[in-house]
C-alpha positions as CSV (number, residue, x, y, z in Angstrom):
1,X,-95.7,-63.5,-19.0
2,X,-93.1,-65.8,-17.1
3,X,-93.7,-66.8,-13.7
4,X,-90.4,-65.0,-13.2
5,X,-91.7,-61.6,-14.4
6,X,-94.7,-61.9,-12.6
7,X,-92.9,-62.2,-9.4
8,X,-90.5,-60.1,-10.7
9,X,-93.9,-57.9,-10.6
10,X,-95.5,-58.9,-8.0
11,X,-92.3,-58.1,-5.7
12,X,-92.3,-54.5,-7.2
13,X,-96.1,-53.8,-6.5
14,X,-95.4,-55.3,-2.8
15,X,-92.4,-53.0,-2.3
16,X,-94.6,-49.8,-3.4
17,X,-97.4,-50.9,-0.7
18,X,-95.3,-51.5,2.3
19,X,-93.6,-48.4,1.0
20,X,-97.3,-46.6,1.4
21,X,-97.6,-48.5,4.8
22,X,-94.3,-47.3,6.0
23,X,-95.0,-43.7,5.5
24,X,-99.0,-43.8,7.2
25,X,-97.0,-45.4,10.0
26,X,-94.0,-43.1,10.4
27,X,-95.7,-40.0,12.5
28,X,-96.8,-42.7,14.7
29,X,-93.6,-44.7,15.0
30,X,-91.6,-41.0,15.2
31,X,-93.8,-40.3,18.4
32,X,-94.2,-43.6,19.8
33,X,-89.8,-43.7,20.0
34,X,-89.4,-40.1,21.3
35,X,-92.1,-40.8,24.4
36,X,-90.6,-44.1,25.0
37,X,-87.0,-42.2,24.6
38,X,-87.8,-40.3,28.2
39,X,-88.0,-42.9,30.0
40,X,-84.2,-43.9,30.0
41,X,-84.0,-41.3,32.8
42,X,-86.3,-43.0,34.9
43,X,-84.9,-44.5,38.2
44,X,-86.6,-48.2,37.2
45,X,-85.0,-51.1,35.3
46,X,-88.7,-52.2,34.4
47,X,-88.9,-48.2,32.4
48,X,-86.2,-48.9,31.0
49,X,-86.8,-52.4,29.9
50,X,-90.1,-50.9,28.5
51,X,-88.4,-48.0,26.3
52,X,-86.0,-50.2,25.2
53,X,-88.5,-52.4,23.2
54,X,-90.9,-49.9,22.5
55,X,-87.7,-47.6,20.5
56,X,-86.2,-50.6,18.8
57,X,-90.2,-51.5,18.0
58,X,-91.6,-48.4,17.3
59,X,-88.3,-46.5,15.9
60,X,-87.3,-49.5,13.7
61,X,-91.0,-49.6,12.0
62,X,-90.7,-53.5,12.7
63,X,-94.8,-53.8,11.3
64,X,-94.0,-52.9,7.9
65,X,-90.2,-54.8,7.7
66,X,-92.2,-57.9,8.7
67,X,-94.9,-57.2,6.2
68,X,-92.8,-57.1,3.2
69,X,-90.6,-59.7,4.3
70,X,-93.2,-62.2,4.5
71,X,-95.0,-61.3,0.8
72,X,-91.5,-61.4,-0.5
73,X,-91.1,-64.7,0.9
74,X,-93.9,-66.0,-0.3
75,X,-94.0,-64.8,-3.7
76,X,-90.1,-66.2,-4.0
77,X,-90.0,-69.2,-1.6
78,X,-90.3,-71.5,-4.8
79,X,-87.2,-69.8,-6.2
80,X,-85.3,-69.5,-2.5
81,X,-85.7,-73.2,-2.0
82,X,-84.1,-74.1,-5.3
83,X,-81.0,-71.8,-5.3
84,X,-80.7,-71.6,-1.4
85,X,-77.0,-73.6,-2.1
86,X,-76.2,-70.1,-4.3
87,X,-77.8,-67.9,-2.1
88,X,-76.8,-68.6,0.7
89,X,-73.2,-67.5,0.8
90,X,-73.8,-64.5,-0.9
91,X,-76.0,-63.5,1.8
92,X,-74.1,-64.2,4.5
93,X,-71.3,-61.8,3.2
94,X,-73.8,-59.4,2.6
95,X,-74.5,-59.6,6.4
96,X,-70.6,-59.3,6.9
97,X,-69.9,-56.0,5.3
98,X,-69.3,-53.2,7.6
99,X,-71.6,-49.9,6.8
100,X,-71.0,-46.7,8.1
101,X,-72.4,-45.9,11.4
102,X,-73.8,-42.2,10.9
103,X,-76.9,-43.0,13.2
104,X,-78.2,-39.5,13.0
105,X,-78.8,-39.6,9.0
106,X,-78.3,-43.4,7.6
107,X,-79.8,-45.7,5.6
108,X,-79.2,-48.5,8.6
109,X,-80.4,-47.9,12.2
110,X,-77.2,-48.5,14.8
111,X,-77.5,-48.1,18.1
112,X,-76.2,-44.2,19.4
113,X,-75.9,-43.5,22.8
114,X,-74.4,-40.8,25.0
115,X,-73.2,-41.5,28.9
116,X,-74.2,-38.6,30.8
117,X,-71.7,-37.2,33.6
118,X,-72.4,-36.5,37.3
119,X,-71.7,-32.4,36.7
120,X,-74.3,-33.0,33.7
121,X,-77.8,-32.0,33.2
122,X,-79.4,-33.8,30.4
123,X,-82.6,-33.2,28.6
124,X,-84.4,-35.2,26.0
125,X,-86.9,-33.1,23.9
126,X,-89.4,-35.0,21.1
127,X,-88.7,-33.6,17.7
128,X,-92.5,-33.1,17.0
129,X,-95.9,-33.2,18.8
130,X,-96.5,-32.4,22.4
131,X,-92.6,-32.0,22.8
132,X,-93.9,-29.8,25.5
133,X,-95.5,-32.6,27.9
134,X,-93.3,-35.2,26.8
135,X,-90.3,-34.1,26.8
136,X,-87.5,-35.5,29.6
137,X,-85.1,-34.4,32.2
138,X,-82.0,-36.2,34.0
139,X,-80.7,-34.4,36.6
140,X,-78.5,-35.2,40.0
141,X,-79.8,-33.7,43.0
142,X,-82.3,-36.7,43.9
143,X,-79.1,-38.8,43.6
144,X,-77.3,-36.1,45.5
145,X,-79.7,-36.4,48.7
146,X,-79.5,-40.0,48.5
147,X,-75.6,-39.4,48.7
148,X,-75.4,-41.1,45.1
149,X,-73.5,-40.3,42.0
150,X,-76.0,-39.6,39.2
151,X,-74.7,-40.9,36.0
152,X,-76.3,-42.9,33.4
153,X,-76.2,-44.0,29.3
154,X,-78.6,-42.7,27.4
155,X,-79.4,-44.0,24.0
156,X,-80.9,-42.2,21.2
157,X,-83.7,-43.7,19.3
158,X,-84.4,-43.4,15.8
159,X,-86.9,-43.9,13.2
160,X,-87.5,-43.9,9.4
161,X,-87.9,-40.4,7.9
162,X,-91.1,-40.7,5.3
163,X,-90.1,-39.0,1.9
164,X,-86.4,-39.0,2.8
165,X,-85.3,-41.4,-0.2
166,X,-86.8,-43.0,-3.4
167,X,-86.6,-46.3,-2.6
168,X,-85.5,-46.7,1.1
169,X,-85.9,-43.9,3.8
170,X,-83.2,-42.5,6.2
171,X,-83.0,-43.0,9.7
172,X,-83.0,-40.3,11.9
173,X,-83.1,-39.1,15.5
174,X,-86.8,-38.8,17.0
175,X,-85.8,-36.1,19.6
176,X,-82.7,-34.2,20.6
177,X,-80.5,-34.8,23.8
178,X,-79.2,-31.6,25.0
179,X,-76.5,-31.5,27.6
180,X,-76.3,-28.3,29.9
181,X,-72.4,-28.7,31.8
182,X,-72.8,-27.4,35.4
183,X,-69.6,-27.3,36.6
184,X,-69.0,-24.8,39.0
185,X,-67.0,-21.3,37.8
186,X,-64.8,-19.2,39.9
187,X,-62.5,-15.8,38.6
188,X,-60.3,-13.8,40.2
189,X,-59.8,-10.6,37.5
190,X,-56.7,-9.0,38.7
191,X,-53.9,-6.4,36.9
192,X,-51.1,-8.0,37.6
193,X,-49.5,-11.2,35.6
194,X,-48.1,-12.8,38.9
195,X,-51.4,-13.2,40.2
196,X,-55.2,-13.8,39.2
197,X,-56.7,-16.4,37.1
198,X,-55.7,-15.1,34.0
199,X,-51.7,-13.7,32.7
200,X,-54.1,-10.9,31.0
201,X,-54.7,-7.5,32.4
202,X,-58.4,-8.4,33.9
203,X,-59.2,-5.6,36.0
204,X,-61.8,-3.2,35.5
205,X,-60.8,0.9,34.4
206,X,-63.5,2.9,36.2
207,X,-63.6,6.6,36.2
208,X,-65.0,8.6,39.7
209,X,-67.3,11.5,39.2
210,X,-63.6,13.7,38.9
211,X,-62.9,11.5,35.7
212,X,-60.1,10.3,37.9
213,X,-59.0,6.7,36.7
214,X,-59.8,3.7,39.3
215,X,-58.6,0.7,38.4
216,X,-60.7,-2.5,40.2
217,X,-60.1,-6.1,40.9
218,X,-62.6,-8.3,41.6
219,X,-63.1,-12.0,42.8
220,X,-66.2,-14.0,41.8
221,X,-67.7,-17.3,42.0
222,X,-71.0,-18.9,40.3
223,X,-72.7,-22.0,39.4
224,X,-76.1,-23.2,37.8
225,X,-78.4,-25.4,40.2
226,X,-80.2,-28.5,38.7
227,X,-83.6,-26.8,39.4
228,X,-82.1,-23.8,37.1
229,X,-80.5,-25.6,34.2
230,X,-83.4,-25.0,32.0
231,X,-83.5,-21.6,32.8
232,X,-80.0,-21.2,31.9
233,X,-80.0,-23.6,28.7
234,X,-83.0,-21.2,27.7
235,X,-80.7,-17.6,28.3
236,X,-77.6,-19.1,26.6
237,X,-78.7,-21.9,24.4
238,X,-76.8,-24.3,22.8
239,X,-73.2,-24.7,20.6
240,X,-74.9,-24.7,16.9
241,X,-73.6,-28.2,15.2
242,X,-70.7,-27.0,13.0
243,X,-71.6,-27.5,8.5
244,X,-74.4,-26.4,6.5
245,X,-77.4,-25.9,8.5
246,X,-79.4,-27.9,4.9
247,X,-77.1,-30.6,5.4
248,X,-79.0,-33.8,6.5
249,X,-76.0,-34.7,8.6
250,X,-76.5,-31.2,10.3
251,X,-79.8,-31.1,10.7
252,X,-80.5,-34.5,12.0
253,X,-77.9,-34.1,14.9
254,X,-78.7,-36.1,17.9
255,X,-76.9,-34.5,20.8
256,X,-76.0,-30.4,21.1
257,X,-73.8,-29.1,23.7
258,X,-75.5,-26.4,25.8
259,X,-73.2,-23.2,26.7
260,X,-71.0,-23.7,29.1
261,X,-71.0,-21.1,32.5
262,X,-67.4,-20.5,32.2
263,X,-68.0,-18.8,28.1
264,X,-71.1,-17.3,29.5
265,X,-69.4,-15.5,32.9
266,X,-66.1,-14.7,30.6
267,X,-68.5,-12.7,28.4
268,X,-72.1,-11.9,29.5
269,X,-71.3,-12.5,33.2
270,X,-67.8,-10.1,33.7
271,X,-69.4,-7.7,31.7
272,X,-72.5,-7.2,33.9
273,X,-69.8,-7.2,37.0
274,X,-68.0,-4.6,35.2
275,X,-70.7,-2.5,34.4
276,X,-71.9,-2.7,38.1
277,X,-68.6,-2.0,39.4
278,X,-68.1,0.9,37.5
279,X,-71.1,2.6,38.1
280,X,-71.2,3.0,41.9
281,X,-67.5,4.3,41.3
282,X,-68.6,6.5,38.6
283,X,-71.7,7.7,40.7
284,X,-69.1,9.2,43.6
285,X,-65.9,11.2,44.1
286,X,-62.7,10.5,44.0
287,X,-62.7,10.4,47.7
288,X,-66.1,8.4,49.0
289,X,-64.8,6.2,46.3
290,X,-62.0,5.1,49.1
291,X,-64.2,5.6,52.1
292,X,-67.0,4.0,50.3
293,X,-65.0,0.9,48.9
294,X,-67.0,-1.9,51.1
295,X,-70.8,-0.2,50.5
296,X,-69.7,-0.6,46.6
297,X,-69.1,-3.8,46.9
298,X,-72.1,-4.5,49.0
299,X,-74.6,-2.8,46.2
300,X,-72.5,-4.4,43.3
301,X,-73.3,-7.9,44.8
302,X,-76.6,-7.5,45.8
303,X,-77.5,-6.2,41.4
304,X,-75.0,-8.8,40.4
305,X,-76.6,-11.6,42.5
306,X,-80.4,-10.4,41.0
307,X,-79.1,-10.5,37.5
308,X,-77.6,-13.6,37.3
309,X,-80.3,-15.3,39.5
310,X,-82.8,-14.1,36.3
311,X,-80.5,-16.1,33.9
312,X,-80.6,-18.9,35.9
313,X,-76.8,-18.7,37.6
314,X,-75.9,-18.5,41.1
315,X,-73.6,-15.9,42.9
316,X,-71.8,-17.8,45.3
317,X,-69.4,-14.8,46.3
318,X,-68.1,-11.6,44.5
319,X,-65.4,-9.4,46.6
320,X,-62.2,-7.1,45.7
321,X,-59.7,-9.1,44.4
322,X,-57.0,-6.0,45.4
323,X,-56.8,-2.5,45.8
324,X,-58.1,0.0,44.1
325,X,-55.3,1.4,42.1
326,X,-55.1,4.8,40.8
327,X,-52.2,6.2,38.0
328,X,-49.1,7.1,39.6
329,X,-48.9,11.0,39.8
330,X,-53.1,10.5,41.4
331,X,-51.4,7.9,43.9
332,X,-48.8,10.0,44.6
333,X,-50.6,12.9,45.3
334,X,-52.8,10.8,47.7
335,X,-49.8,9.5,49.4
336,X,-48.4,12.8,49.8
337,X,-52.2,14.4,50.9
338,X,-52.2,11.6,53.5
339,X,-48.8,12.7,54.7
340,X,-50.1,16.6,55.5
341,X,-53.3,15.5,56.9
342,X,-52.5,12.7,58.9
343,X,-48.9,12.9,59.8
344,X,-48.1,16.9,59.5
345,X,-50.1,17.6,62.6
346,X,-48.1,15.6,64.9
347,X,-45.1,16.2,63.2
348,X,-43.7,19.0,66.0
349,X,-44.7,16.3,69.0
350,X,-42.7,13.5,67.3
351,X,-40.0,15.5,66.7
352,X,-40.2,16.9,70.5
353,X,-40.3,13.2,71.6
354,X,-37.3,12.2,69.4
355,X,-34.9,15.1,70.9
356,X,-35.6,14.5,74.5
357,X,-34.8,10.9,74.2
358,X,-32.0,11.8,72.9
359,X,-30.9,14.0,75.2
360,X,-31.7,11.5,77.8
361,X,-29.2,9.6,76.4
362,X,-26.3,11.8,75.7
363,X,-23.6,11.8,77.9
364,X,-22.4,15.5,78.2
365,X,-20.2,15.6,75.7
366,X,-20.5,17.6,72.8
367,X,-19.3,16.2,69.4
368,X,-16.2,16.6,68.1
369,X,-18.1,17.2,64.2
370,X,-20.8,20.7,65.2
371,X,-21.7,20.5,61.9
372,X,-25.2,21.7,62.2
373,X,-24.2,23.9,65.5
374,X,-21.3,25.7,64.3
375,X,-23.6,28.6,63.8
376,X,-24.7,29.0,67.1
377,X,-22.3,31.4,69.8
378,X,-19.6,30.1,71.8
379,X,-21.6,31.2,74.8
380,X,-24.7,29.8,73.7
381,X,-23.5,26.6,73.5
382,X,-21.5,27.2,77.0
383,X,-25.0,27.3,78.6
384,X,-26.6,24.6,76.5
385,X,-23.8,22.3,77.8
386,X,-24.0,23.1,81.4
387,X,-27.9,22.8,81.2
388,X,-27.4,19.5,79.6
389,X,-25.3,18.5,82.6
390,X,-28.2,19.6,85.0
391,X,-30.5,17.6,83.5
392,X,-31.7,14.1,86.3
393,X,-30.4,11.0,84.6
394,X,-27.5,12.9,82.5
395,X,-24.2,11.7,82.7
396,X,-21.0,13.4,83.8
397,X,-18.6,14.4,81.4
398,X,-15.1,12.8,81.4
399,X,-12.2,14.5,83.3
């Protein structure tokens, strides 16, 4: 056999052993990069130093690149050394080309990072292992008390998948960054176009115990504390990575989205509030409903506040966003009930009080237009006149 085809050989029997090396070390290497991973979050340059090594180390599987590299060496050098003019260009526009930077699934390892926001929780979780222990958090409120802006790049490591090609294994992401978005959420669902948050009808048909329509408006305000962003993240997960969930470039995505609270309170969150709402309404008549309206409102915050607290959101406030509005003949009828009850009474007084001022006033002479006296006898209003004339303050009629 030529000494070509025996390193021809020898080459192919080295590749196939680091090969076998490569995939004892992966589990290892996977771990090793996710640990390290965590401590990015860390408030220390020396941590982060440390996991920067330990990923490109560790996630790189530098042991076995180095092992091969030098057997190749060796079994070739002979051959390097004598075409190294040839070589030599060739190699450095190997080095040149530009390859695609798909760091969650590619056959190179590039460098993917993610810069995490001030109104940002972030959490790193291992893909395998004791995720549970070693898994990482970033949040702000330690930077908050020390009346700091918490903000930092976090990069992703990665490591050789064992088994995931034939002759040269993928890269992929040894943990997950999820990002939870905190960012405060605040409502007002109203009827009306010209005012609310939304041009939509938002308010909320409710029915008394009658089956009277009550229409409700509501204000509301929430937010998710650091301390409860897992809480949340755990409720309402995360935005599933859009493609075929076997896709490699699905699977091996490297940073999901959690649920915002502004999708969760447009859907889970008003619908609670509705339900609340409509249930003290429902639960009374048409009338406590009105006399009632601020105890509803108490109870509705106190459930709403409890539910959402178990999800991991905060109530900040919740109130009426309006009046409670009821369809037109039922708030007509009210009007005109509140007119007999309230008004009717002291109709007769009123009027009383109206005709003496104006008799008070009038100066002894009857109008020229008795349209609304011409009934009454020429003598009657003979008398009425002279009486007028008698009365302290009146005033003499004209000669």
């Amino acid at each position: 056999m030529s000494p070509i085809a025996w390193r021809a050989l020898a080459s192919f029997v080295a590749i196939l052993f680091v090969g076998w090396l490569n995939a004892l070390i992966s589990p290892a290497a996977t771990i090793l990069s996710a640990d390290a991973a965590g401590q990015q979050f860390a408030n220390s340059t020396q941590a982060y130093i440390q996991a920067s090594y330990i990923m490109r180390f560790a996630g790189g599987l530098a042991v076995p690149a180095v092992v091969l590299l030098a057997i190749l060496l060796a079994i070739w050098w002979s051959d390097l050394i004598r075409l190294r003019n040839r070589l030599f260009p060739a190699v450095a526009l190997l080095l040149l080309l530009p390859a695609a930077a798909q760091a969650y699934y590619d056959k190179n390892d590039f460098t993917e990072a993610y810069f995490i926001l001030p109104n940002e929780s972030a959490f790193f979780i291992p893909d395998v292992a004791n995720n549970k222990d070693t898994q990482a958090k970033f949040g702000s409120m330690e930077y908050l008390e020390a009346n700091k802006v918490a903000a930092k790049r976090f990069t992703i490591p990665h490591a050789k998948f064992a088994g995931s090609s034939l002759w040269s294994d993928f890269y992929v992401p040894t943990g997950r960054l999820i990002i939870v978005d905190r960012t405060p959420y605040n409502r007002e669902w109203t009827a009306p176009t010209s005012r609310g948050t939304s041009a939509r009808n938002e308010s909320f048909p409710c029915q008394s115990s009658e089956g009277i329509n009550v229409t409700a408006e509501v204000a509301i305000a929430t937010s998710v504390s650091e301390e409860n962003a897992a809480r949340f993240l755990y409720f309402f997960g995360v935005r599933p990575p859009q493609g075929n969930r076997s896709d490699p470039q699905v699977i091996f995505t490297s940073v999901y989205a959690g649920r915002n609270l502004a999708e969760v309170m447009d859907s889970v969150g008003r619908g609670k509030v509705q339900a609340l709402v409509c249930h003290e309404i429902g639960a009374r008549t048409f009338d406590n409903v009105n006399h009632d309206i601020n105890a509803i409102m108490d109870t509705v915050e106190k459930n709403a506040a409890a539910f959402l607290q178990s999800k991991g959101i905060t109530l900040d406030y919740i109130g009426w966003a309006g009046t409670l509005s009821f369809d037109k003949d039922v708030q007509q009828a009210v009007n005109d009930r509140y007119t007999a009850e309230k008004i009717a009474p002291v109709l007769v007084t009123l009027q009383t009080k109206a005709m003496l001022d104006a008799m008070a006033k009038w100066n002894g002479v009857l109008p020229s237009n008795l349209s609304g006296l011409w009934l009454l006898p020429g003598d009657l209003l003979n008398g009425l006149s002279a009486w007028l004339k008698s009365v302290p303050g009146s005033k003499p009629s004209s000669p």
